[in-house]
C-alpha positions in Angstrom: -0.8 7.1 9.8 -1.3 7.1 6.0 -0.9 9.7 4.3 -2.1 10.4 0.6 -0.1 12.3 -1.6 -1.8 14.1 -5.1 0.6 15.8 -7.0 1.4 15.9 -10.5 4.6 17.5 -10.7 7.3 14.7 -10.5 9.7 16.5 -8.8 7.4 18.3 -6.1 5.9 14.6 -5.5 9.0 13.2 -4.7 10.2 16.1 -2.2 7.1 15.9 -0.6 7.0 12.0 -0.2 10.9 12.1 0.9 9.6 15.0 3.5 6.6 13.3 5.1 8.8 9.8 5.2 10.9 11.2 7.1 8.3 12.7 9.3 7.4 9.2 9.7 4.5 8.6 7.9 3.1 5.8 5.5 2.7 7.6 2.3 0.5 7.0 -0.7 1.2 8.7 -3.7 -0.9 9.7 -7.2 0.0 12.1 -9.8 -3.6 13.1 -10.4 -7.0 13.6 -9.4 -9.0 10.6 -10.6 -6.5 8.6 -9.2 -6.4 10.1 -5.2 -10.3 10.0 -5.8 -10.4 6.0 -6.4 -7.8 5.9 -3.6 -9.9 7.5 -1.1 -13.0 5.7 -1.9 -11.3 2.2 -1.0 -12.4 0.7 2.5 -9.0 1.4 3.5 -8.5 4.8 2.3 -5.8 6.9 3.6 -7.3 9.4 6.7 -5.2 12.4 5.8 -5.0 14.2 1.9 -2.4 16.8 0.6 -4.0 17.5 -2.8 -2.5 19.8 -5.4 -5.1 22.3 -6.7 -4.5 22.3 -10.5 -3.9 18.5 -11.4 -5.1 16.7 -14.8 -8.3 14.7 -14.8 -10.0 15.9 -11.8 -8.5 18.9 -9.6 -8.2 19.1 -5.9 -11.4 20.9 -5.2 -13.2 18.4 -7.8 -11.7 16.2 -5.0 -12.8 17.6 -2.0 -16.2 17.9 -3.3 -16.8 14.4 -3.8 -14.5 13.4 -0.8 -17.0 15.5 1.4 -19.7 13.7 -0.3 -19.0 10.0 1.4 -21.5 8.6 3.7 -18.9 8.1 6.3 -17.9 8.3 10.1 -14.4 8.7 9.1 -13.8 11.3 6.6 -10.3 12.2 5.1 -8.5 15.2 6.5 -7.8 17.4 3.6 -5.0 19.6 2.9 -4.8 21.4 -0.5 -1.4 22.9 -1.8 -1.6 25.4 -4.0 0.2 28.2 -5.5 -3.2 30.3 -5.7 -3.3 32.5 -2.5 -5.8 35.1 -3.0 -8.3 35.1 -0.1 -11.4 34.1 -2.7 -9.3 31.2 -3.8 -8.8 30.1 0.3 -12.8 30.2 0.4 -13.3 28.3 -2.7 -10.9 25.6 -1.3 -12.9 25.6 2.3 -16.6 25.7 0.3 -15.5 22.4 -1.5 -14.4 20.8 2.0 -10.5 20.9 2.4 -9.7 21.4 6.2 -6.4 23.7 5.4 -4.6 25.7 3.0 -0.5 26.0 2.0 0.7 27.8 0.0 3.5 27.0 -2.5 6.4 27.3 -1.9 6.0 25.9 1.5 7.8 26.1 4.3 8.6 23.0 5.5 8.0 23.5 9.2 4.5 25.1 8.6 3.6 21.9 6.4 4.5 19.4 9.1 2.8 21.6 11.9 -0.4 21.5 10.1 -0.5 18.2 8.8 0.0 17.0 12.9 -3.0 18.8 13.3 -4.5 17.1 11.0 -3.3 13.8 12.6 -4.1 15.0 15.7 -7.8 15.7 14.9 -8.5 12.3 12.7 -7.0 10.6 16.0 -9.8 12.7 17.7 -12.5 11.5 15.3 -11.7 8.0 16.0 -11.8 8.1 19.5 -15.1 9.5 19.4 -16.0 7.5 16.8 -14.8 4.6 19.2 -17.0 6.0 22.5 -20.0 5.9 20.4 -19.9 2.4 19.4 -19.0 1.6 22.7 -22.1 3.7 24.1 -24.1 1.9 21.1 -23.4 -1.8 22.0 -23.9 -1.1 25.8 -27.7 0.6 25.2 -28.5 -2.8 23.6 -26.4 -4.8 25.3 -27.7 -6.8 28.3 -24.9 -5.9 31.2 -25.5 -9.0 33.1 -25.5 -12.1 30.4 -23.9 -9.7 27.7 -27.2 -10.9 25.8 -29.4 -8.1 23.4 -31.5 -6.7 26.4 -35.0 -6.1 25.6 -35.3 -3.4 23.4 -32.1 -4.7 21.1 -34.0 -8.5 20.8 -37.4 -6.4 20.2 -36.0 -4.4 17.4 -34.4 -7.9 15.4 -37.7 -9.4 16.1 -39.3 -6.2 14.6 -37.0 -6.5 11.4 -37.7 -10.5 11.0 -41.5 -9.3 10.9 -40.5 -7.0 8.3 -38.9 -9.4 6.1 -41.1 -12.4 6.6 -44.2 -10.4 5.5 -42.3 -8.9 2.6 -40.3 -12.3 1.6 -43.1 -14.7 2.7 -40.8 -16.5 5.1 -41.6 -18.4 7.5 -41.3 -17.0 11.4 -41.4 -17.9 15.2 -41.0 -16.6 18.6 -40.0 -18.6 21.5 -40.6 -17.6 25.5 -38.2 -19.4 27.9 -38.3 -18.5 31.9 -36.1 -20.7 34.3 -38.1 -23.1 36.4 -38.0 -21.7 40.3 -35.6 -18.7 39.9 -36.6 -17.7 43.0 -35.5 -20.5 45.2 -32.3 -20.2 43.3 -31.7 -16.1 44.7 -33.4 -17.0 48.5 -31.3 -20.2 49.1 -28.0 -19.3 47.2 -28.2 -15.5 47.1 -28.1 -13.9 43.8 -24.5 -14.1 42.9 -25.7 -17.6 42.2 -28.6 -16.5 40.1 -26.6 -14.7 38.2 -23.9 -16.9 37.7 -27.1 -19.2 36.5 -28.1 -16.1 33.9 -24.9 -15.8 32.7 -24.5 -20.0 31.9 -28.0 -20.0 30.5 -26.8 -17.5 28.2 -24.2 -19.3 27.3 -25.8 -22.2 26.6 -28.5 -20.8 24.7 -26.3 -19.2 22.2 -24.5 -22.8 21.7 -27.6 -24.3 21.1 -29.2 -21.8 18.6 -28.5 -21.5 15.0 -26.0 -18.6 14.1 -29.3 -17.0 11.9 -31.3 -16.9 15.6 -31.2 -14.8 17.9 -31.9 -14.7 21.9 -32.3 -11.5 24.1 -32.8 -11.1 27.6 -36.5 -9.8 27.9 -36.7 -9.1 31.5 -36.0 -11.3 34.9 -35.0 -14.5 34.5 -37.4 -14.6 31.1 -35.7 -14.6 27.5 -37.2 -14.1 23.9 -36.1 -16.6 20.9 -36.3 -15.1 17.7 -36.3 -18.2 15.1 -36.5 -17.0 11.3 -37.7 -19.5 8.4 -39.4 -22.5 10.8 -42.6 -24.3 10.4 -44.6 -25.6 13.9 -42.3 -28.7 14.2 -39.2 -27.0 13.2 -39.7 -24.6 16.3 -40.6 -27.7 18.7 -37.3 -29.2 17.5 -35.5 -26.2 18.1 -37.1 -24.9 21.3 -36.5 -29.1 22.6 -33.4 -28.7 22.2 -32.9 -24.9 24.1 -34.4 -26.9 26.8 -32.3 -29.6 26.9 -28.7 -27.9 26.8 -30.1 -26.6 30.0 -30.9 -29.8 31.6 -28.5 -32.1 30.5 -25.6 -30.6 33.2 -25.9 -28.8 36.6 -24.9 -25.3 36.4 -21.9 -24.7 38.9 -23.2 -21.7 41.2 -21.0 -20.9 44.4 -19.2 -23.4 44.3 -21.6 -25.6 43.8 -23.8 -28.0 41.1 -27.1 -26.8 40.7 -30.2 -28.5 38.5 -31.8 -25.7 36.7 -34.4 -26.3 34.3 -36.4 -23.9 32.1 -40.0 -23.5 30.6 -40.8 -22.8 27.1 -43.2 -21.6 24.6 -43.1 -21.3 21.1 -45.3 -19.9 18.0 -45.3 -19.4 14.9 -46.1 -15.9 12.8 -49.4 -16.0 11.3 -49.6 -12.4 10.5 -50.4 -10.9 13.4 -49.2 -8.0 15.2 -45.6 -8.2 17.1 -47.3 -7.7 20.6 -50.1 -10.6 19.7 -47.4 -13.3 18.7 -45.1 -12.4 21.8 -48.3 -12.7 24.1 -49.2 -16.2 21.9 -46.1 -17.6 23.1 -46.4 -16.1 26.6 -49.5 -18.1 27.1 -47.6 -21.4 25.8 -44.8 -20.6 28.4 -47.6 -20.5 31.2 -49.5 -23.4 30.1 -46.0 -25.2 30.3 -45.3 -24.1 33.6 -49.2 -25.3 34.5 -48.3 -28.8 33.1 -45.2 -29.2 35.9 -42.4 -27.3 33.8 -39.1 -28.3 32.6 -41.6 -28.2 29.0 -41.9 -26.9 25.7 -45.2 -26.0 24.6 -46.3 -24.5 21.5 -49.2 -22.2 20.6 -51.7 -23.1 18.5 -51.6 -21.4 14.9 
């Protein structure tokens, strides 16, 4: 773990460099405030701080303060050293944000035990850090195809609504559903529909531009969201969703499967979210009227 070092006494910054070295840690060292300030506000900023109190430029609580004023998951452990031990000098140190207090002199031993448990607890913060992102991606993550699930492909389409009323972009939704799902689960059982959902999936995001997006919106039905296309754009686009599906089988069971899909398409003309997903709901059905395997697009 890195370690920065703030300390402008030469000789005290080398001991203490030698000292946590030999602990076996990757250190970082500045002789003065300003300095450990830029060096904590770098992207790859050192997790754990030992700051001297009284340093030129900007002093260790000075330090804290703005340290403790990062918008940040991962905030620095601080440690100020200090020869000032009086207990209103402690609280001043813990109002500006350090984490622990030692004295100088130090003692050695005391110094490494605290700064472990400063490790220790920025190890901590990661790992939770860690099981929330995990917990994140899964509440939008389709567990199946691995695909945005609904409300994950609901929420990019509510933020290219956003920006293409702001912007004056251009905007369109497509509906795809997989011709005769059904047959698919009754004849093969559904380890071969959802080794179909998981291919589809696959090819969709092959086929789509790496600006689109596609989220699994329930069933065996998907959602396209397609930013800056006019009509024809989106029939070229959608044309070609379809046809990555037809042009193979789909291995299923051990076996080749023709799956074909049903689409509908529209573009935004400034209506409301829930009236341009139900636009190109109705183009889906009408495709799926006209004998499927289809793209259809609603009319603007």
């Amino acid at each position: 773990m890195r370690v920065l070092i703030a300390e402008d006494d030469l000789t005290s910054r080398i001991l203490l460099t030698k000292v946590l070295e030999k602990w076996g840690y990757d250190v970082t060292v500045t002789s003065d405030g300003a300095a450990a300030w830029e060096a904590l506000q770098k992207p790859d900023a050192p997790r754990l701080a030992i700051l001297d109190w009284m340093m030129p430029e900007m002093d260790g609580i000075d330090v804290c303060r703005r340290a403790r004023a990062l918008e940040t998951r991962q905030p620095p452990y601080i440690i100020l050293l200090t020869a000032l031990g009086e207990k209103d000098d402690m609280m001043t140190g813990f109002e500006a944000g350090a984490d622990d207090y030692v004295g100088k002199p130090y003692d050695p031993a005391e110094l490494r035990a605290r700064v472990e448990v400063g490790r220790r607890l920025v190890e901590l913060n990661d790992e939770l850090i860690e099981a929330q992102l995990k917990l994140e991606v899964q509440a939008l993550t389709d567990a199946l195809t691995g695909l945005p699930n609904r409300r994950a492909i609901v929420e990019t389409l509510e933020a290219e609504l956003q920006r293409s009323s702001r912007e004056g972009t251009g905007l369109a939704v497509g509906m795809l559903d997989i011709d005769r799902f059904k047959r698919v689960n009754d004849e093969w059982g559904h380890a071969a529909g959802d080794a179909v959902l998981c291919e589809l999936a696959r090819r969709m995001e092959a086929a789509l531009r790496s600006y689109d997006s596609v989220g699994r919106f329930g069933g065996e039905e998907f959602l396209v969201v397609v930013p800056g296309v006019t009509g024809s754009q989106l029939g070229e686009l959608l044309e070609r969703l379809r046809g990555a599906v037809a042009e193979a089988p789909f291995m299923a069971g051990g076996r080749d499967l023709t799956v074909t899909v049903s689409l509908g398409g529209a573009v935004f003309a400034g209506e409301s979210m829930d009236a341009l997903i139900a636009r190109a709901d109705d183009a889906l059905y009408e495709a799926k009227a006209r004998g499927r395997d289809l793209v259809v697009l609603a009319e603007t």
